[in-house]
Every structure is written in C-alpha cells, then in structure tokens.
N, C-alpha and C positions, 0 to 999 in steps of 0.2 A: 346512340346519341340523341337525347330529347331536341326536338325541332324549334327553332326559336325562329318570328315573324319578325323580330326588332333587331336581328343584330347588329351591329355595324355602326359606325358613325362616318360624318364627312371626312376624316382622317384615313377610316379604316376598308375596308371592301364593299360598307352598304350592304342596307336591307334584303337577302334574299329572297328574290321573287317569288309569289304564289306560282306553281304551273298550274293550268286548266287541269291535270288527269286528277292532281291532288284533289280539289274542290267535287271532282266527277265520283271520285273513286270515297268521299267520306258522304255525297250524297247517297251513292248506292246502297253503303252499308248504311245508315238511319234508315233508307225504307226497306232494307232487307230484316233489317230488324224488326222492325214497324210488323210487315207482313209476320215474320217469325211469330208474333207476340199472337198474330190474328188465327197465323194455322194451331197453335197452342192452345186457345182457346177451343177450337174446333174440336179437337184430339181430346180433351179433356170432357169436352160436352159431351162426347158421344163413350166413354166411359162411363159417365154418370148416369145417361139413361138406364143403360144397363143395368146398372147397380140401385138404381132408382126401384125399376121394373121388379128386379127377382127379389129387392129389399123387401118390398112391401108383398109380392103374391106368395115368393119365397120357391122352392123348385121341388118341395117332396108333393109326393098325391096330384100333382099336377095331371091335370086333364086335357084330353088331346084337343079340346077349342083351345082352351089353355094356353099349351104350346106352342099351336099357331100364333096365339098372338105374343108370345115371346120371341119366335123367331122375325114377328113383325119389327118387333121394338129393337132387336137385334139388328135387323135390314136397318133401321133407322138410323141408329148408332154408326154402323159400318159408314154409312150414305156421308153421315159426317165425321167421319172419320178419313175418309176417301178426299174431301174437301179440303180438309186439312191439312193432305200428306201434297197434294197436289197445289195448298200455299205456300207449306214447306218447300217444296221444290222452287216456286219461285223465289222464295225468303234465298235459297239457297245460288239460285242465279244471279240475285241482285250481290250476293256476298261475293263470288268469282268473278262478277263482275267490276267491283269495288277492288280489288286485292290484282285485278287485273290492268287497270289503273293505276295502283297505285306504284306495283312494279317497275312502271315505267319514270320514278325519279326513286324508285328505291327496291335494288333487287332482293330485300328478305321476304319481299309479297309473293314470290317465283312459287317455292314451296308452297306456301299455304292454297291458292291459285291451282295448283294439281291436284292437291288433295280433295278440294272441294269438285272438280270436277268428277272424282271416283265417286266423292258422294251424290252427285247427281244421278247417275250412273245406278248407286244402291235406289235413291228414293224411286227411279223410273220402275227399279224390279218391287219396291214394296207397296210402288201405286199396281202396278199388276197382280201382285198376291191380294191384295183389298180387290180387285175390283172381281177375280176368280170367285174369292171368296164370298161377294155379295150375289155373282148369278147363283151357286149353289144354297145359299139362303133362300133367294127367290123361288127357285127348283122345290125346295124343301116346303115351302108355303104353299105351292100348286097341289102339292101330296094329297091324296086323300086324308081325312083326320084320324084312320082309324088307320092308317097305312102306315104303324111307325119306322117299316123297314124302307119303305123307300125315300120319307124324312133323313133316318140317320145314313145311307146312300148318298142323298142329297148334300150330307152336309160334310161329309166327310173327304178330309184331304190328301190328293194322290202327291205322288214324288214329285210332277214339276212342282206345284204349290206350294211345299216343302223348302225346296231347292230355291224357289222365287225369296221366300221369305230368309232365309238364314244368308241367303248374298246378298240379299238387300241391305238386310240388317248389320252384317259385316262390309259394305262397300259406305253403307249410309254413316260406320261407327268410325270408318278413315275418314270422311270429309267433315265427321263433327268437328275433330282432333284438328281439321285442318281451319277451320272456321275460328276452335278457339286458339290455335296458335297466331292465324292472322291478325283476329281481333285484340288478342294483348300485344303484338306490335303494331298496330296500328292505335293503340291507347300509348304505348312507350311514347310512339314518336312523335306524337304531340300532345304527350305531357296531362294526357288525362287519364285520371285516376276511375270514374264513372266506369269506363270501356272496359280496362283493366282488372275491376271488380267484377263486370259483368262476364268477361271472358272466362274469370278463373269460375264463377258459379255455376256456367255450362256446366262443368263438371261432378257439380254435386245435386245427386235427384230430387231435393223438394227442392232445395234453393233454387235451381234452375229455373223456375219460373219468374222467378224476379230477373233474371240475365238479359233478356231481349230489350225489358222495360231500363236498364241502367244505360246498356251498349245504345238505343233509339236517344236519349238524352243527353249522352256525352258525344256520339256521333252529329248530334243538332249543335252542341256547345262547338266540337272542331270544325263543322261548316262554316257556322256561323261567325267564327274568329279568322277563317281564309277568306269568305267572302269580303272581310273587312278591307278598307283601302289601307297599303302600304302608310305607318307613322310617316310624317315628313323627320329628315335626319336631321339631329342633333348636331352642335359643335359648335365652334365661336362663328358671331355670325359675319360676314363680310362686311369688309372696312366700304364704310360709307362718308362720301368729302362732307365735309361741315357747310351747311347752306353759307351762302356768301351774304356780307353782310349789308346790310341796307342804306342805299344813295344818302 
C-alpha cells in the first residue's frame, strides 16, 4: 500500500504522522546511495588504468622493466579498487541502516535488513581478498627484474585467496538481492518511481551504473516531502457567530 502524508480529513482519522525512523531511515539510504555512486566510480577507475596501461604498451615482447612497471600500474588500480570496495561497504551500511529504520513502522524492511547484513559480511571477505592480493603485487615489484619466477610466485593465488574471494562474492551477491529488494519497497511505499527504477537497474550490468544516481534523487525527493510540515486538514470550517451589530 503506497504511503500517503494527506490522508484524512476533520471528519476522518487525520493525517498520519511522520515518525522520526521514517525520515532517518530515507536519509541513510540517499547517502548510501551517494556513497554507492562514489565507490562505483573508484571501481571503475581502477579498471581503466589497467586497461589504459596494457591498451597502449600492450603485453607481447614485454620486458622485464616493463613488467615492473605493469605490475606498478596494477598496484595502482588495486589501491583504488580497495578504496572503493571499502566505500561500498560503507554505501552498504548506510542501506542496513536505512532498511533498519525503516522496519520499525514497516516490517517488509525485516528481510531486506538481513540480507544486507550477509552482504557486509561478503564485502569485509572481498576487502580481504583485495588487500592479499595487493601485498603479493608489492612482493612481485621488490623481485628482481630478471627473476621472473619469484614475480609469478609473487603473484600467484593460494586457496585462502581463493576461498576469500568466491564467499565474498557469493555473500556480497545476497545482500545486493537484499538492497535491491529493500530499495523497490522503500520506492513502493512512497510512491516513487525514481527508487523503483533505480532498484530494478541494479540488476542489469551497464545499466547499473545509472541505479545509485536515480535511487540518491528519488531518496532526496521522499526526505524532502517527510521533512515537510503536516498539510493543515481540510473540511468545513467551524461555525463562527456573526459580529454583533453596531450601537
């Protein structure tokens, strides 16, 4: 049932009041959004290096200064890539924290609220597998240049690392599910369409970039219509005596 701030007249039950978790719990998610949009960016920047890097040097005949400095550019990338997963994480505490909120005048937030905690849960293991993965980077740059065997040693990933990343990635892909199931009830229920488009884009891989940027504006649009003061109600207005007439 979509939420309405007007309903009611003097006849009828009156305006249903704002509660405070409501306005807490649509702030959280606008800056969790916010922040979502920031570690996206991060994530995406440090792909690009990469792709920048090997674009232009390219990876056959490469020479072992070479390499180094690919594994440099690499280090790079990770470093913000590391930055990004650890905004994500907070994008994603602001959302459990909004959904945990909001629970408290509406329990279909219960669900989404657990699931986003698992996903907390995956990104703490996928900030771990990033951060493994950049000492062994580092390891690989101290190498001698001509020492390709202790480079690829260096770089190379054992079973925890492994294991870090594939539960991360499986615990990180429950609390997406749970993020965008919150976010399109929390667009249902008050009636905005922005939220509800950006929820359903999480879903799809290039669209998804546009998702943060809809849900951060339609999140602003339902703040900013709770913050508003209660309409004064409607009805006929009370009988008032007729001034008396003059001496």
């Amino acid at each position: 049932m979509a939420w309405s701030p007007n309903a009611g007249t003097m006849s009828g039950p009156g305006p249903a009041p704002v509660a405070p978790a409501e306005i807490a719990g649509a702030s959280r998610i606008k800056w969790g959004a916010l922040l979502g949009i920031v570690g996206l960016a991060l994530a995406i920047g440090g792909v690009l290096v990469v792709l920048v890097d090997v674009g232009l040097g390219g990876v056959s005949n490469i020479s072992s200064s070479g390499y180094v400095s690919l594994l440099q550019t690499i280090l790079l990338a990770v470093a913000l890539i590391v930055v990004g997963v650890f905004v994500a994480l907070l994008s994603f505490v602001l959302y459990t924290a909004g959904f945990a909120s909001l629970r408290r005048v509406d329990r279909r937030f219960s669900t989404p609220m657990v699931l986003c905690i698992l996903g907390l849960v995956g990104l703490a293991l996928l900030g771990g597998f990033v951060i493994l993965y950049a000492s062994a980077i580092n390891a690989a740059i101290a190498c001698p240049s001509s020492d390709t065997t202790c480079q690829n040693n260096a770089t190379s990933l054992g079973h925890g690392e492994v294991a870090l990343a594939y539960g991360g990635g499986l615990l990180g892909f429950i609390g997406l599910i749970g993020a965008i199931v919150g976010l399109y009830r929390f667009g249902s229920r008050y009636s905005n369409t922005l939220v509800r488009v950006g929820a359903i884009l999480y879903i799809i891989p290039v669209l998804s970039i546009l998702a943060p940027v809809l849900v951060v504006i339609g999140a602003y649009l339902v703040e900013k219509k709770l913050r508003q003061p209660a309409p004064a109600a409607f009805g006929n207005p009370p009988f008032a005596p007729a001034p008396p007439p003059p001496p």
